[in-house]
C-alpha positions as CSV (number, residue, x, y, z in Angstrom):
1,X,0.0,0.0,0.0
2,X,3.1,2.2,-0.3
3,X,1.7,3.5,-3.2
4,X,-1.7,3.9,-2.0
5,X,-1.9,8.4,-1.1
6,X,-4.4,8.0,1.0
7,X,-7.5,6.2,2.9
8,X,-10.6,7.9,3.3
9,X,-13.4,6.3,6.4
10,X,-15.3,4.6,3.8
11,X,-12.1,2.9,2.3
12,X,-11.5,1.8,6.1
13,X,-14.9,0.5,6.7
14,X,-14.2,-1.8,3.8
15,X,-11.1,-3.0,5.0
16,X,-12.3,-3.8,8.3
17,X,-15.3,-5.7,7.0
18,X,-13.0,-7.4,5.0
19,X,-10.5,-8.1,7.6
20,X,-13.2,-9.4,9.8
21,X,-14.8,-11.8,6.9
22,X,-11.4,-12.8,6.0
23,X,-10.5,-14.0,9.9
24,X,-14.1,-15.5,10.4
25,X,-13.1,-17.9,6.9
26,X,-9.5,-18.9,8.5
27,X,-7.6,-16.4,6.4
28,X,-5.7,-12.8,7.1
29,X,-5.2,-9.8,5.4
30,X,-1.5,-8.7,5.0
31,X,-1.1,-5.0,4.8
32,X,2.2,-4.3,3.2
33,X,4.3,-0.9,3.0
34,X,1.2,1.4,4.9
35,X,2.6,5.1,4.6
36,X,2.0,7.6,7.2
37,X,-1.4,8.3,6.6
38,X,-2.7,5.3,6.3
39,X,-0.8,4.3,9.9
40,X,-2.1,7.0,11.2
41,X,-6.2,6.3,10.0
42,X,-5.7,3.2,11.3
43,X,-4.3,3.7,14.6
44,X,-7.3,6.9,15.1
45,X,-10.2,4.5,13.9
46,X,-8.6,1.7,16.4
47,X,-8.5,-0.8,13.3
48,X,-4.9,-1.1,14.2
49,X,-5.5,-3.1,17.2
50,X,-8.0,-5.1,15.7
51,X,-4.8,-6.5,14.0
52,X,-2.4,-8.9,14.7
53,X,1.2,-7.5,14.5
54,X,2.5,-9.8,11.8
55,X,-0.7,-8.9,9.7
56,X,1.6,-5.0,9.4
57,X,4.6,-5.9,7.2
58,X,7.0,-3.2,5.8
59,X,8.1,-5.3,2.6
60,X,7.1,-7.9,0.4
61,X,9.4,-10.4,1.3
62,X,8.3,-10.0,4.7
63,X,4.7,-10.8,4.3
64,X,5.5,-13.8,2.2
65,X,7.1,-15.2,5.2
66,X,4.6,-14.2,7.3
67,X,2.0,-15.4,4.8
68,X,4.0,-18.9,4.8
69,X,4.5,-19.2,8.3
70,X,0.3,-18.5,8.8
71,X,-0.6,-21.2,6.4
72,X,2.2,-23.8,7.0
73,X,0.9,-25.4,10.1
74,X,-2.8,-26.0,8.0
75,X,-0.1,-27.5,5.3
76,X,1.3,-30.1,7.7
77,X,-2.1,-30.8,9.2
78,X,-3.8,-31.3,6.1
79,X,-0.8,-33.9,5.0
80,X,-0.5,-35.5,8.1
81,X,-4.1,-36.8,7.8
82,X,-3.8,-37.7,4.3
């Protein structure tokens, strides 16, 4: 979201419905690069503590690790039953 110039309430509303669907469904949203507006929307609107802290990453490598790490122990499950 480096790129994104800025968030408006209704933009936020989304993402938290999102966020909320997504973690109901097993999955997590990734935000990745936030700038300072964005940080700052999210921390006023208390959606940032709605969050976990590995679903803030600063790169892209980073939240693929993080992505990998979240999904790997469903991997091992899933093949261990198999």
């Amino acid at each position: 979201m480096h790129k994104t110039i800025s968030i408006d309430t209704t933009a936020l509303e989304s993402l938290q419905e999102l966020n909320a669907h997504l973690y109901d469904n097993g999955c997590h949203l990734i935000f990745v690069g936030l700038n300072k507006q964005a940080q700052s929307l999210f921390k006023r609107s208390g959606f940032l503590k709605q969050l976990k802290p590995e679903q803030i990453q600063y790169n892209l490598a980073d939240a693929i690790n993080t992505a990998t790490a979240m999904v790997a122990p469903t991997n091992q499950r899933t093949e261990s039953t198999a």
